[in-house]
RODO-2510 file (C-alpha; in nm, 4 decimals, decimal comma):
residues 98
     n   res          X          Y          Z
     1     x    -4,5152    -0,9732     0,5510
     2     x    -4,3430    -0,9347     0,1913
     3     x    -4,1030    -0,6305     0,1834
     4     x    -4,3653    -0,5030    -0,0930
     5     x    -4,6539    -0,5054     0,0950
     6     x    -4,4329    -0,2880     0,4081
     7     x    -4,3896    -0,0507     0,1184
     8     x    -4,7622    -0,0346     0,0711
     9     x    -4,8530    -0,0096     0,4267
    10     x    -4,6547     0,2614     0,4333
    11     x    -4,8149     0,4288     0,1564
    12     x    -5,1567     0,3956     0,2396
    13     x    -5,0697     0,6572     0,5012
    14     x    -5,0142     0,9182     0,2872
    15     x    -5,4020     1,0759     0,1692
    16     x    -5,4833     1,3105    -0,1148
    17     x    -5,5300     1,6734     0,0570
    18     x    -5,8323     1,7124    -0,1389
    19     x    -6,0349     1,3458    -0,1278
    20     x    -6,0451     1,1197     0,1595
    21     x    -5,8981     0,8539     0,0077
    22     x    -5,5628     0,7343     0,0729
    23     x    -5,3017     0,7328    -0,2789
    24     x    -5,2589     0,4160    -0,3108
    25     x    -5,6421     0,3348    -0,3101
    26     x    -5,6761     0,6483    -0,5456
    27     x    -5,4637     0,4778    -0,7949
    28     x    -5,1625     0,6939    -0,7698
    29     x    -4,8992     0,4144    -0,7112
    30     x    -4,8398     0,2495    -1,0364
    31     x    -4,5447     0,0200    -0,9455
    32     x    -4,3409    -0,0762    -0,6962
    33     x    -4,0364    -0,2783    -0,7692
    34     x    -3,7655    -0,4302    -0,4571
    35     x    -3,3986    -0,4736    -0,5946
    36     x    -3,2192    -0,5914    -0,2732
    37     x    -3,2962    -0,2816    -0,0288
    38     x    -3,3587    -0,0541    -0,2973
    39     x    -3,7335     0,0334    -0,4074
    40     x    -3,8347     0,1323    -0,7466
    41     x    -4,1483     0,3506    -0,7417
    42     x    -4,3266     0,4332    -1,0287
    43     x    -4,6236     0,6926    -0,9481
    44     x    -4,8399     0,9523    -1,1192
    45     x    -5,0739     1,2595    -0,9754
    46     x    -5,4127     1,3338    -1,0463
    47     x    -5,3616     1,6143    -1,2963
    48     x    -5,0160     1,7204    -1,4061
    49     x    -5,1267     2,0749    -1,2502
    50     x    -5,1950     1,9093    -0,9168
    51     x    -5,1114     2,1499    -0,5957
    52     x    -4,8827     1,8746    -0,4852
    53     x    -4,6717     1,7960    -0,7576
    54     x    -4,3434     1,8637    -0,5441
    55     x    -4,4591     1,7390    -0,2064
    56     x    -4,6516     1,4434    -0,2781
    57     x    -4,3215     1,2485    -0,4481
    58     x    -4,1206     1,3335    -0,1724
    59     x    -4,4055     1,2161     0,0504
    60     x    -4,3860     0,8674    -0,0712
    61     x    -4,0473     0,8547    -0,0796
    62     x    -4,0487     0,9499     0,2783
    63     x    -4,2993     0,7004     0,3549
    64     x    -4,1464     0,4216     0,1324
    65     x    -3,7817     0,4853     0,3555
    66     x    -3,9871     0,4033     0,6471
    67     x    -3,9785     0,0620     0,6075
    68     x    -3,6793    -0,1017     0,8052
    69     x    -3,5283    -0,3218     0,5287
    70     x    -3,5086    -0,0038     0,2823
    71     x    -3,2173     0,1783     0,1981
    72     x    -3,2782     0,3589    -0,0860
    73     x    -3,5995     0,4867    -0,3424
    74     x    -3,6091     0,5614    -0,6516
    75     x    -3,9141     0,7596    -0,7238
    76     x    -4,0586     0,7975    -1,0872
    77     x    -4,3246     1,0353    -1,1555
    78     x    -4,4717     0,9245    -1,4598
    79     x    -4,7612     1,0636    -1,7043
    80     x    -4,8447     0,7690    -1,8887
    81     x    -5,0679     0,6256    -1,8725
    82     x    -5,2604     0,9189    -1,7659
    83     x    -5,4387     0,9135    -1,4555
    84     x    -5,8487     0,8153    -1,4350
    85     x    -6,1213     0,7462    -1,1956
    86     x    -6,0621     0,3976    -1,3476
    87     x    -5,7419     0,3427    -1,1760
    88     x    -5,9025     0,4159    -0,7998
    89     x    -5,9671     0,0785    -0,5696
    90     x    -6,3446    -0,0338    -0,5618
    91     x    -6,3029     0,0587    -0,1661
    92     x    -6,1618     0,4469    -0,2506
    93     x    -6,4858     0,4233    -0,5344
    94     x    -6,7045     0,3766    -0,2358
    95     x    -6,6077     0,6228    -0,0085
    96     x    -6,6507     0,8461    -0,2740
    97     x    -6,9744     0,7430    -0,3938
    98     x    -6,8655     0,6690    -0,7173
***
C-alpha cells in the first residue's frame, strides 16, 4: 500500500461529530503531500465557525502520525477554496441522502 493511501486510511477514521460521514469522504482533506517521512496536509472545516476548529487539526495530525513510516506533519488549515457539499464523496452523498 502507497505511504499516501496509509495516510488516508488513517484519516477515514476520524468522523465529523455532527454527520456520519467520515472527513475525508466529507471533503475535508484537500491534499496530502509525502516528502521522505514528512506529510504535508492541506485541510479545511465545514464553516470557519465550526465547533471543532482546534480539535479536528490536531485530530488528523494525530491520525496522520499513526502511520509507521511518518515522522513528522505539517498540517495546513486552509479557507480557500471554501468548503461545499460539492467537495463530499458520492458514497458520504449517499449516506446522507443527498
Amino acid at each position: 500500500m502507497e505511504l499516501k493511501d496509509k495516510i488516508i486510511e488513517e484519516i477515514r477514521k476520524i468522523y465529523d461529530p455532527e454527520l456520519p460521514v467520515n472527513i475525508y469522504d466529507l471533503g475535508l482533506i484537500y491534499d496530502i503531500k509525502i516528502e521522505g517521512r514528512k506529510a504535508e496536509i492541506k485541510m479545511t472545516l465545514t464553516t470557519p465557525n465550526c465547533p471543532v476548529a482546534e480539535s479536528l487539526p490536531k485530530e488528523v495530525k494525530e491520525s496522520a502520525m499513526q502511520v509507521e513510516e511518518i515522522d513528522d506533519v505539517d498540517l495546513q488549515l486552509v479557507w480557500d477554496p471554501p468548503w461545499s457539499k460539492d467537495m463530499m464523496s458520492d458514497a458520504a452523498k449517499l449516506e446522507l441522502n443527498l
